[in-house]
LOMARTI-279285 format. One record per residue (C-alpha): residue in one letter; x, y, z; residue number from 1. Coordinates in Angstrom, 2 decimals. Each point is the difference from the previous one (the first is absolute). Layout:
# residues N
- type, east, north, up, seq
- a, X, Y, Z, NUM
...
//
This chain:
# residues 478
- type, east, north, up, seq
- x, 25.87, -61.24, -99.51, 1
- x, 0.12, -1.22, -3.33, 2
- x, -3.70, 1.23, -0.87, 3
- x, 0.89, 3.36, 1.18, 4
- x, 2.86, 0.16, -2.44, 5
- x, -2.00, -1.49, -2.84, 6
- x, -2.37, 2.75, 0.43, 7
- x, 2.39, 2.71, -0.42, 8
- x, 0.02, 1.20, -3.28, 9
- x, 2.52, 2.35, -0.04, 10
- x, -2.04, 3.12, -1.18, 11
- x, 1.04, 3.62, 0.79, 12
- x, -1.57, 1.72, 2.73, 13
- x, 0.12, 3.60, 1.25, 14
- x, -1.06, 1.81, 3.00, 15
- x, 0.38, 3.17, 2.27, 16
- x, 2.19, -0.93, 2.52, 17
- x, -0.23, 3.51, 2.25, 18
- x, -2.82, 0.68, 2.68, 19
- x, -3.11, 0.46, -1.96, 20
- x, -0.12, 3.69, 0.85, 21
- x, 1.32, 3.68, -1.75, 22
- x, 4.05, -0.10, 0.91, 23
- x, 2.60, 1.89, -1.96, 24
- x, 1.11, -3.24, -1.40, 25
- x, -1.21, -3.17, -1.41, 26
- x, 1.05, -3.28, -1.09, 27
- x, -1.66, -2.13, -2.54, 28
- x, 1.40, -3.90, 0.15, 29
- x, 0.12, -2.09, -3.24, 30
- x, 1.87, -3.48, -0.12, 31
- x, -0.92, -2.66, -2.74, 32
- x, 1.75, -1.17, -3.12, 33
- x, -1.36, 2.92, -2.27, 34
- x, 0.62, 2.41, 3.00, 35
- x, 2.32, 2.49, -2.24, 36
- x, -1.70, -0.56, -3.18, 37
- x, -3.08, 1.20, 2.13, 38
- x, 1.57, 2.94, 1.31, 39
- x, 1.57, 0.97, -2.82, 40
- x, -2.71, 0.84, -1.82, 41
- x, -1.28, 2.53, 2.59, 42
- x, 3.35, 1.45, 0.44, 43
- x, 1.76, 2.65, -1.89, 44
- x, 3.23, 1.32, 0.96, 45
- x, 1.00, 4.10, -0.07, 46
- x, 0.48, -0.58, -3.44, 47
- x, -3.32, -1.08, 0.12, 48
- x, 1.14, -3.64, -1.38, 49
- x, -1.33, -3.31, 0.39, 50
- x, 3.77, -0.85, 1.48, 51
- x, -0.94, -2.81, 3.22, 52
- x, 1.44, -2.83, -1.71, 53
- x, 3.41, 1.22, -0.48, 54
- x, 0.75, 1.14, 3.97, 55
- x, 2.21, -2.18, 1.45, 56
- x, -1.32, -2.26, 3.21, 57
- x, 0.22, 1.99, 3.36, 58
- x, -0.17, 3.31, -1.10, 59
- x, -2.50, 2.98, 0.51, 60
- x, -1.30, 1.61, -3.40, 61
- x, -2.01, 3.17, 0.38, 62
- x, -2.63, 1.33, -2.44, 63
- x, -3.84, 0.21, -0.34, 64
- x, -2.95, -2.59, 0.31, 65
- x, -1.57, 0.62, -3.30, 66
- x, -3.63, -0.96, -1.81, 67
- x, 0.64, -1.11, -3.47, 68
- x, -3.31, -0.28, -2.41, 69
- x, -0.12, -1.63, -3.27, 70
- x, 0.63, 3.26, -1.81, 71
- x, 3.30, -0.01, 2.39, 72
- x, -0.80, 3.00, 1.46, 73
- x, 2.07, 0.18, 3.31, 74
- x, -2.00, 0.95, 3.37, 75
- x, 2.55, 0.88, 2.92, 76
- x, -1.62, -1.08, 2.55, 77
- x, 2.80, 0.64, 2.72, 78
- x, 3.67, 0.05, 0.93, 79
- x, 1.33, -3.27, 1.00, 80
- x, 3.24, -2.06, 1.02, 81
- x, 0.31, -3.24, -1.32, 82
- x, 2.28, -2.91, 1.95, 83
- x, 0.01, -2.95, -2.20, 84
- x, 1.20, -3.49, 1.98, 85
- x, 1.14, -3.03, -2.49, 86
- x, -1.05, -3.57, 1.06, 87
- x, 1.31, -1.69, 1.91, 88
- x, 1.11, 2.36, 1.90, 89
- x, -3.14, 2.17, 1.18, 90
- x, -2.57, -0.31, 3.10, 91
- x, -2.15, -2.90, -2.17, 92
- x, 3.23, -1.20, -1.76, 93
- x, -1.97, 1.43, -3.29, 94
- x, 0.30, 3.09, -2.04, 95
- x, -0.69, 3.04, 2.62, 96
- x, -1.15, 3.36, -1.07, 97
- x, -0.53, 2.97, 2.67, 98
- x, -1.71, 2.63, -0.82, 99
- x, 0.75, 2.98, 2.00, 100
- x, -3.03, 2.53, -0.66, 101
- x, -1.64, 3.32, 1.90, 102
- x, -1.82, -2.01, 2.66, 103
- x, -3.45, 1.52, -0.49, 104
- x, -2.48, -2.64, -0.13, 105
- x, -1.68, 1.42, -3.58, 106
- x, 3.17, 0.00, -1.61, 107
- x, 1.64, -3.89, 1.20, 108
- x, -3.38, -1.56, -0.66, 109
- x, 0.33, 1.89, -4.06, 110
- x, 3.36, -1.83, -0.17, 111
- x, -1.44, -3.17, 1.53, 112
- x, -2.65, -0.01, -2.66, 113
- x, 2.10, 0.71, -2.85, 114
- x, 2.30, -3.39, 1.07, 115
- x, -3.24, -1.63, -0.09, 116
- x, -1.07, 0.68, -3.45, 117
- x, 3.18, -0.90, -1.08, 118
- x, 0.15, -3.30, 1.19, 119
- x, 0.87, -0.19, 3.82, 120
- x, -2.78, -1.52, 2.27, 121
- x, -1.13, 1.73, 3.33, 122
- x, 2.15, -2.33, 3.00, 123
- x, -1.70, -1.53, 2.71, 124
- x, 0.92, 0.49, 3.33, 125
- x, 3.80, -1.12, 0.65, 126
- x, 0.89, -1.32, -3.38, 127
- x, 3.10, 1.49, -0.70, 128
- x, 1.10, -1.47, 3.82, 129
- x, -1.97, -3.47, -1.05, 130
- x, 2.01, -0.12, -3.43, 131
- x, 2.93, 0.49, 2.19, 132
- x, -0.93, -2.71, 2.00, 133
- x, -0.86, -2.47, -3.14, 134
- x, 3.46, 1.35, -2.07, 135
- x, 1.53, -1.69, 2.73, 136
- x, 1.63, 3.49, 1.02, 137
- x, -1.10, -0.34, 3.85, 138
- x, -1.74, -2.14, 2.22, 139
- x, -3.53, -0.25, 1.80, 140
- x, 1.47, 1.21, 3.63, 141
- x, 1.73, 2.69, -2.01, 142
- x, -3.47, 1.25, -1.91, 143
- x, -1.82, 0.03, 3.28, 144
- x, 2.92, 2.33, 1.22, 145
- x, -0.45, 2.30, -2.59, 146
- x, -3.46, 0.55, 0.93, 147
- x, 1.44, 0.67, 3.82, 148
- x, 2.30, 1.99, -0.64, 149
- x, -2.29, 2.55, -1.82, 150
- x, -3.05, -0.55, 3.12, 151
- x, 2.83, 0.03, 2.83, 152
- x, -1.08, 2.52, 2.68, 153
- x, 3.04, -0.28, 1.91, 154
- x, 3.40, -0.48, 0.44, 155
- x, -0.24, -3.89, 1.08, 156
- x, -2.49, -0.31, -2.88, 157
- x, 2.29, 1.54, -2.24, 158
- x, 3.27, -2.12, 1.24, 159
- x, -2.11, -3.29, 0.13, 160
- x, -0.71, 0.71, -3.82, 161
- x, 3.60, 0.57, -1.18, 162
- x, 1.14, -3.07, 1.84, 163
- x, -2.81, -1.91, -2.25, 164
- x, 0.44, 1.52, -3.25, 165
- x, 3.62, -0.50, 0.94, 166
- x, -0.36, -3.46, -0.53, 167
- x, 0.63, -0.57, 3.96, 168
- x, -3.21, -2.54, 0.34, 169
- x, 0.52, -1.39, -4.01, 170
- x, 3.81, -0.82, 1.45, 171
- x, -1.89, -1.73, 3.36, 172
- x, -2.31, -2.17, -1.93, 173
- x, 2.39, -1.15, -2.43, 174
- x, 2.61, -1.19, 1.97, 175
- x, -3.00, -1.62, 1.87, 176
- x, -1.24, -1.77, -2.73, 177
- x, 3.16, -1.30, -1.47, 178
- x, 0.23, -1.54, 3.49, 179
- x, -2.75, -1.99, -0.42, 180
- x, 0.23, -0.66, -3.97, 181
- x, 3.22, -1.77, 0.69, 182
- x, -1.77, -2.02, 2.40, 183
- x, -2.54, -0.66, -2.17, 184
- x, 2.37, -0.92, -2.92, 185
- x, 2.06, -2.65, 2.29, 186
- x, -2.93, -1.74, 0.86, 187
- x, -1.20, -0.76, -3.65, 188
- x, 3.64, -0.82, -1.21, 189
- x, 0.13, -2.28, 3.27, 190
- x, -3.30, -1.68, -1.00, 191
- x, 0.49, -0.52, -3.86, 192
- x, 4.09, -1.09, 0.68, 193
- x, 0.11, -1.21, 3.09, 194
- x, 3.41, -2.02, -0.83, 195
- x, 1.63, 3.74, -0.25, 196
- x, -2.07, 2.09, 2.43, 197
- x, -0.12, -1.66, 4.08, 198
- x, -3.34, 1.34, 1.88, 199
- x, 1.40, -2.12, 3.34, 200
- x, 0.51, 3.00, 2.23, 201
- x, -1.87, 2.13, -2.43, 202
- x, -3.05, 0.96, 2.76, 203
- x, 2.51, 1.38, 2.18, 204
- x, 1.89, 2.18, -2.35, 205
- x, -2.61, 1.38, -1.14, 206
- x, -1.41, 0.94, 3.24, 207
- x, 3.19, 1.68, 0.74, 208
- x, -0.93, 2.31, -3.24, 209
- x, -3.73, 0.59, 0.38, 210
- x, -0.43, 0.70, 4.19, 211
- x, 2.85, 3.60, -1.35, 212
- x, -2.58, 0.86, -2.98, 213
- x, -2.75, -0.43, 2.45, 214
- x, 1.68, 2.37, 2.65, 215
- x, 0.52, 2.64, -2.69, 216
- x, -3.50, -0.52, -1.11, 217
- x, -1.34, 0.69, 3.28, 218
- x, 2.30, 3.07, 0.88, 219
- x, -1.37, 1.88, -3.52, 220
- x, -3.71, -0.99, 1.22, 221
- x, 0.62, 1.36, 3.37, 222
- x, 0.94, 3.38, -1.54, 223
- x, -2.90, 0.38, -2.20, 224
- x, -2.24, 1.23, 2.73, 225
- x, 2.42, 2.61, 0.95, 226
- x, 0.53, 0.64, -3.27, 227
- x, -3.53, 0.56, -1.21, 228
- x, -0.42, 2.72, 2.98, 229
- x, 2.76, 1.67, -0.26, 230
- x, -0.56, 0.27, -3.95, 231
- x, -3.68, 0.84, 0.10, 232
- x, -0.76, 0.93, 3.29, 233
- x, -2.50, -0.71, 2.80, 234
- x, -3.80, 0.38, 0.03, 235
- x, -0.65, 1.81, 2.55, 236
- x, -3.02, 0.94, 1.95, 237
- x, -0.73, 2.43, 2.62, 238
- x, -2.76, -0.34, 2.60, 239
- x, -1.47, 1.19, 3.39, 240
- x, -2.64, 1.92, 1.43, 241
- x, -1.41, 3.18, -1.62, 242
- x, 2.21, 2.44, 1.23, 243
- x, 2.35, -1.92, 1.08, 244
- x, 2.88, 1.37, -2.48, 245
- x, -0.12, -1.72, -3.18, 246
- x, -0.32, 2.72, -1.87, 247
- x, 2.67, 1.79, 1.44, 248
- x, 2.06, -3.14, -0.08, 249
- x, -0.24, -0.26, -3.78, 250
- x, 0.49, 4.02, -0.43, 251
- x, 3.24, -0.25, 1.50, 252
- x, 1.39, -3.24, -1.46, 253
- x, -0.64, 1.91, -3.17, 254
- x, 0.96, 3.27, 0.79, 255
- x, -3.14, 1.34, -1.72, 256
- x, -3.29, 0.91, 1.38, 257
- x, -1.68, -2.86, -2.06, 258
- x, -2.85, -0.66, 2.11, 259
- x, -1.99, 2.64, 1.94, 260
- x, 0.35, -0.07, 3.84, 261
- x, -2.66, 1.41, 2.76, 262
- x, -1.04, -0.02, 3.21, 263
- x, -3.41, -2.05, -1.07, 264
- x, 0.10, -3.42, -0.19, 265
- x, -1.29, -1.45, -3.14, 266
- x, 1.80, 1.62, -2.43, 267
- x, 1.60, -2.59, -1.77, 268
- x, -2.41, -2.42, -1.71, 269
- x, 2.04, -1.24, -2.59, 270
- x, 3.06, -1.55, -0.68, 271
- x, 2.73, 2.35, -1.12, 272
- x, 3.28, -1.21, -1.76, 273
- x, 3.50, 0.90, -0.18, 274
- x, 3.49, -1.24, -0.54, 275
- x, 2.48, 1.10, 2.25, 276
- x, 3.65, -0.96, 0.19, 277
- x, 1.84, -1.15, 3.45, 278
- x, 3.54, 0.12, -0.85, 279
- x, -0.18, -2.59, -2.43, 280
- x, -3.42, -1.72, 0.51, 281
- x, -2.71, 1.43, -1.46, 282
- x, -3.16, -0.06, 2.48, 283
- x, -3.62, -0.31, -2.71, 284
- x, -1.63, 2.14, 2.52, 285
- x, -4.04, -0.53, 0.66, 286
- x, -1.86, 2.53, 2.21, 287
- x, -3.11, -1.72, 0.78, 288
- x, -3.41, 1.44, 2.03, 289
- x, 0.19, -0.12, 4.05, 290
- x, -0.74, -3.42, 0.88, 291
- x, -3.21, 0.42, 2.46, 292
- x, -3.91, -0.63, 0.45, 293
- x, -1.88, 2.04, -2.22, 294
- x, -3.86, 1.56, -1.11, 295
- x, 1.14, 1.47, -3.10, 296
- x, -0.41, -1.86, -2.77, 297
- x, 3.14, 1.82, -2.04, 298
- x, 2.46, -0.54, 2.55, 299
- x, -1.07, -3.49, 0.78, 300
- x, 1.07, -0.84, -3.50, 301
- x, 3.46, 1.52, 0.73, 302
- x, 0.19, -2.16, 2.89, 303
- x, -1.03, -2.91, -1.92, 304
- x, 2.77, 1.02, -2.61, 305
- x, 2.73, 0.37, 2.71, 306
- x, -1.01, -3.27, 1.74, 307
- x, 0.78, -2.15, -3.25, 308
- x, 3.25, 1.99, -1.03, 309
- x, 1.64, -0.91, 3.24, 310
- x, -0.76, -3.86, -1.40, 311
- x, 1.88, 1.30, -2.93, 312
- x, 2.86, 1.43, 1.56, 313
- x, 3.89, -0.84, 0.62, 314
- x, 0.41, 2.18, 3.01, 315
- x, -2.82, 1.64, 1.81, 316
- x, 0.88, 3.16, 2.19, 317
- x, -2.70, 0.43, 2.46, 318
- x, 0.43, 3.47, 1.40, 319
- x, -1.25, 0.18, 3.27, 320
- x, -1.28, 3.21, 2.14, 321
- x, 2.38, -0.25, 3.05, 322
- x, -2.06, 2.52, 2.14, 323
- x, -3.03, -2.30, -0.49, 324
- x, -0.75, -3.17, 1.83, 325
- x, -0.30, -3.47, -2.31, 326
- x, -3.65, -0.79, -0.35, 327
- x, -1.99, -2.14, -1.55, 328
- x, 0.41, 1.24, -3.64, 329
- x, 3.66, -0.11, 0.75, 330
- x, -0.19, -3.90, 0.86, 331
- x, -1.83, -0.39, -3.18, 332
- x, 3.16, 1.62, -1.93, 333
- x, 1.74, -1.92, 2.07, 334
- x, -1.66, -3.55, -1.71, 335
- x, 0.48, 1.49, -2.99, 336
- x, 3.51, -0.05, -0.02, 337
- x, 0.51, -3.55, 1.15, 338
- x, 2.51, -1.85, -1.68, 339
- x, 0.74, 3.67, -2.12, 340
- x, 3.69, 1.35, 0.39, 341
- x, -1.06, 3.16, 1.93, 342
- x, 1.57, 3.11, 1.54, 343
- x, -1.37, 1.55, 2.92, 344
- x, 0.24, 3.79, 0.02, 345
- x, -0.82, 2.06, 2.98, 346
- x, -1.03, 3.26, -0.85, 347
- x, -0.19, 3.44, 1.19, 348
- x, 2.86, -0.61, 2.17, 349
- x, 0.54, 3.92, 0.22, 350
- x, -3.30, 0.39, 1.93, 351
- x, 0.62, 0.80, 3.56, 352
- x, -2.67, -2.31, 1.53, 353
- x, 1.07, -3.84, 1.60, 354
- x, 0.01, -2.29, -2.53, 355
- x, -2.98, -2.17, 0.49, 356
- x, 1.84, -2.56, -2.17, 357
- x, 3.30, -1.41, 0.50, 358
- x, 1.98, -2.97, -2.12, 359
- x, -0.83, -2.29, 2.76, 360
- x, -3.29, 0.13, -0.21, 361
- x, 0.01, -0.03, -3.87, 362
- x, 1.95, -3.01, 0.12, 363
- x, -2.26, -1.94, 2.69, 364
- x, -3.18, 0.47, -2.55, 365
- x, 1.91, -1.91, -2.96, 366
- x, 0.59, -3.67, -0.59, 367
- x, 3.21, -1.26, 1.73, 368
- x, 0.87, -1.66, -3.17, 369
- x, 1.08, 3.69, -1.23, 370
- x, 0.62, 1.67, 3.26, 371
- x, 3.75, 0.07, 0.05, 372
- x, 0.70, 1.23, -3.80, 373
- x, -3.00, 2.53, 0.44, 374
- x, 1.58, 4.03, -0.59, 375
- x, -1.38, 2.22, 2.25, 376
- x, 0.81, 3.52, -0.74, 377
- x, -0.56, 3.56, 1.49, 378
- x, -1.00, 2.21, -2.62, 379
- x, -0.89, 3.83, -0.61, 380
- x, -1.18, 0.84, -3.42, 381
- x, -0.39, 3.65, 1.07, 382
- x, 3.86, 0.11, 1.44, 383
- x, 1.19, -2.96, -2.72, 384
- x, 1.30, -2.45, 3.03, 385
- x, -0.02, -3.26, -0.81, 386
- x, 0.34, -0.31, -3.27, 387
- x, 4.03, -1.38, -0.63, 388
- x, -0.71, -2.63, 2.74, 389
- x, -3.49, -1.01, -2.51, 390
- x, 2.77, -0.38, -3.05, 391
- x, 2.22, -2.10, 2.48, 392
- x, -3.05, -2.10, 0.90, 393
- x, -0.65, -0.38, -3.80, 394
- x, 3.17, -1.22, -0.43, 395
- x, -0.04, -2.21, 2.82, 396
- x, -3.04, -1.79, -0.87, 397
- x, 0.56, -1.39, -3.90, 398
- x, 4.09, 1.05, 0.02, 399
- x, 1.19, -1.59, 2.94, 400
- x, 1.27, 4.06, 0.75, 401
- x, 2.20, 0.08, -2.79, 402
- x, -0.55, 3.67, -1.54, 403
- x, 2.49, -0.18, -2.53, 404
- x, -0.54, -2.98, -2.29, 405
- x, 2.42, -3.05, 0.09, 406
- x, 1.93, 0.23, -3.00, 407
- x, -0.96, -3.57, -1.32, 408
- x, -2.27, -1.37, -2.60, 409
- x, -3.69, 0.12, 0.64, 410
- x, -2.94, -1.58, -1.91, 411
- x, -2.34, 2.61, -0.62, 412
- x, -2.54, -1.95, -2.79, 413
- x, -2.27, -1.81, 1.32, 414
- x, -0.36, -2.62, -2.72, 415
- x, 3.77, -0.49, 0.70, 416
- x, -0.98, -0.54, 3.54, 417
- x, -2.67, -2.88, -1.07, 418
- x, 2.15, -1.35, -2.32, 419
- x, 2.86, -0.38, 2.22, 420
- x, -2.14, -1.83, 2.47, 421
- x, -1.24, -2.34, -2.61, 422
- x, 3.48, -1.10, -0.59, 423
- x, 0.99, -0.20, 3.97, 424
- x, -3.16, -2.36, 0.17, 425
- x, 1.27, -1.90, -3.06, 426
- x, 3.25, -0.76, 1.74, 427
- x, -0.64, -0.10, 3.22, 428
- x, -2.23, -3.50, -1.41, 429
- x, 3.70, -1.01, -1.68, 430
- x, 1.20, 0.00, 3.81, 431
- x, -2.70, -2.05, 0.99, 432
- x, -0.05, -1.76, -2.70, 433
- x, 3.99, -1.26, 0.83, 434
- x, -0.90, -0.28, 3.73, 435
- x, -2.52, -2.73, -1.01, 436
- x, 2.63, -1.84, -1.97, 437
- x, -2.62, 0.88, -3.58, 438
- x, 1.44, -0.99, -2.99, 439
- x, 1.63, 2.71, -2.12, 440
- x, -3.09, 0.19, -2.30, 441
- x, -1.55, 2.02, 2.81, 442
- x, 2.87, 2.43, 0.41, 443
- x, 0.04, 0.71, -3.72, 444
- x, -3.46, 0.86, 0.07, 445
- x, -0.31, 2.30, 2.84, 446
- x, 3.95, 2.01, -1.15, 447
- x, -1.46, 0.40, -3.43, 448
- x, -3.51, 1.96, 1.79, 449
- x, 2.34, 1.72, 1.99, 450
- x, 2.47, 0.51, -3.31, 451
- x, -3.25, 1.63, -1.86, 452
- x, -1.33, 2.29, 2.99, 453
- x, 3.52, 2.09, 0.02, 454
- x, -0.31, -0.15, -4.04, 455
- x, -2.94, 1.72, 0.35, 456
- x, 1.11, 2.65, 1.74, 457
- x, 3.20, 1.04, -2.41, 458
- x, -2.73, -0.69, -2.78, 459
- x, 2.00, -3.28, -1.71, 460
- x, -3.09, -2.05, 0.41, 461
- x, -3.55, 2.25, 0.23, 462
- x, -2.93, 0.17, -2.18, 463
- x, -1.76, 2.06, -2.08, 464
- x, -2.68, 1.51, 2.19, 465
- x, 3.05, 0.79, 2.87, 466
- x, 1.91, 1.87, -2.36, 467
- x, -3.37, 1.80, -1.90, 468
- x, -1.05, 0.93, 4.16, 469
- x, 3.89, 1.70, 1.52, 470
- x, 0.17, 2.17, -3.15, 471
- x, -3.26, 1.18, -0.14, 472
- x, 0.68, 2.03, 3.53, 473
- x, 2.27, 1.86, -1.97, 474
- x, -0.73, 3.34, -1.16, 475
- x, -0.09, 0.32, -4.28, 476
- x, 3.37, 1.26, -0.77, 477
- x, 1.84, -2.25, 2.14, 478
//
């Protein structure tokens, strides 16, 4: 990281912090070294005085945002509150200004220009949390959560954030890696004084320390899949027949009449999208065309479409006409959806004619390898039956059924994920490596990979172009 830090030249930066969009109020961020001297020279107080520099830290002063020319004639350009954070003890562990303006757009972009000419430069995309980061103020897993916590789209989301920027996986991956660091340190004392440090036994002892690290490795990688769906939820795609209720299907997940619904077959021919919430799963809806044979050269390519999303998809719900009899177009569905988590929905279970389908017949036209965990449900979008046992299904198939989350600490990132699994490879070769009866030369080579991986992900040891690539996901002010 040391190239990263050498780069950082400590300039002030300022930016709007608030949606870019007219609000009743705004905030303009500056943090830098010359962050009051800056500000101070756009600010005036009642008194209409160029007072910044003698507020005390942590306070609010209120006045005006002013444009001062070179014949000093004074320009109010609006009504502000000014909170003024002394280093170290700010977001960036620098001098903070806030600017609390009108939140029209016009107005925050005149006071965003006038920092500018007097010295500030424009910040790039998460540098006041990146200067955070390089001040030494928080660490990588606790940057990422930032970003999280302000894109979390539900209550898991939200609660798998805090935990982070908590310091609840920093905590983890410490104690981890002092684990192994003392290993590591042992080893080399043994080897360069071996008159006061005894390796005889050494292999076994040390197994007894690395198979517990490996166990805790593998439980956080076993949550991450859980994790990811149940932070940013599952792509889902519904398909059938024209006709068939898709349309329907998607209109009543959503409570909304998104998508138009008819008697005529055909009338979806192309993929509509929507996010809908299922307690606390979100469900990235796709309506795609009815799945059949075709002349027309429109709704071919909406079969086409629908065809390749299910390829695409986490879950597939294939939405099945219950009064109808399974054909060949069905079958082809049917292929589609091989090795595909799928729900099987049996609709227009209000109709008064025999069902022509029944779950035992679904079930004999699928592969026995997914025969026994396949949901079959009865459903009536017209009547709304159906559609808690769908949700339970959900849950059933990537939650194991639990609807309320476990209260426990997930990994949601997926470069924590990879990372993590770098360092389970790197010690489950230590293992091997001490099973084989390897000299210690080998374990110190594989704990210090396995040392680095989980110093990646707290940010101790990462480069340049990792640290340039999290922070520029995050949005300008942050």
């Amino acid at each position: 990281m040391g190239s990263v830090l050498n780069n950082f030249n400590g300039d002030t930066i300022c930016a709007i912090a608030t949606a870019m969009s007219d609000a009743g109020i705004g905030i303009i961020r500056v943090s830098g070294p010359d962050a009051v001297s800056i500000c101070d020279k756009i600010y005036c107080s009642a008194k209409m005085e160029h007072n910044l520099k003698s507020h005390k830290p942590n306070t609010i002063a209120y006045g005006f945002a002013v444009d001062v020319t070179k014949d000093n004639e004074i320009t109010i350009i609006d009504e502000i509150m000014i909170s003024f954070m002394k280093a170290p003890h700010s977001y960036t562990r620098e001098d903070v200004i806030e600017i609390n303006s009108h939140g029209g757009m016009f107005v925050m972009n005149q006071i965003l220009q006038l920092l500018i000419r007097e010295g500030c430069r424009l910040a790039e995309p998460g540098e006041f949390t990146k200067r955070a980061f390089l001040n030494g103020r928080i660490d990588l897993t606790k940057a990422e959560a930032i970003m999280d916590v302000i894109s979390a789209q539900n209550s898991f989301a939200l609660e798998a954030s805090r935990k982070q920027l908590q310091g609840r996986i920093y905590s983890k991956i410490k104690e981890l890696r002092e684990k192994i660091i003392y290993q590591m340190a042992y080893i080399e004392s043994a080897l360069d004084d071996p008159e006061n440090y005894d390796l005889d036994g050494f292999p076994d002892e040390l197994k007894k320390v690395i198979v517990p690290i490996i166990e805790d490795i593998r439980h956080m990688i076993d949550t991450a899949d859980e994790g990811k769906i149940r932070k940013d939820g599952i792509k889902t795609v519904i398909v059938g027949k024209p006709n068939a209720g898709k349309s329907s299907l998607l209109n009543t997940l959503i409570g909304d009449e998104r998508a138009i619904v008819t008697d005529i077959a055909g009338t979806t021919r192309d993929i509509i999208e929507e996010s809908v919430r299922l307690g606390d799963i979100v469900l990235h809806l796709i309506d795609t065309a009815g799945i059949r044979d075709t002349d027309d050269v429109i709704e071919k390519i909406g079969v086409d479409k629908a065809k390749s999303m299910v390829q695409e998809a986490e879950l597939v719900l294939y939405i099945l006409d219950s009064t109808s009899e399974i054909d060949s177009e069905d079958k082809d569905i049917i292929a589609l959806c091989k090795d595909k988590k799928t729900i099987i929905l049996l609709n227009k279970d209000d109709l008064d004619s025999n069902n022509k389908i029944t779950e035992d017949i679904v079930r004999m036209h699928f592969s026995s390898s997914i025969n026994d965990k396949l949901p079959v449900i009865r459903t009536s979008m017209i009547k709304g039956n159906g559609i808690d046992e769908l949700k339970q299904a959900v849950y059933d198939l990537f939650l194991n059924g639990d609807i309320v989350p476990k209260q426990e600490l997930y990994i949601t990132n997926l470069r924590h994920k990879n990372l993590l699994q770098q360092s389970l490879k790197s010690l489950e070769l230590v293992i091997d490596s001490v099973d084989k009866n390897l000299s210690e030369d080998f374990f110190t080579v594989d704990l210090n990979d396995a040392y680095a991986s989980l110093g990646e992900i707290i940010g101790e040891e990462v480069g340049d172009d990792l640290v340039e690539e999290i922070f520029s996901k995050f949005c300008m002010g942050k």
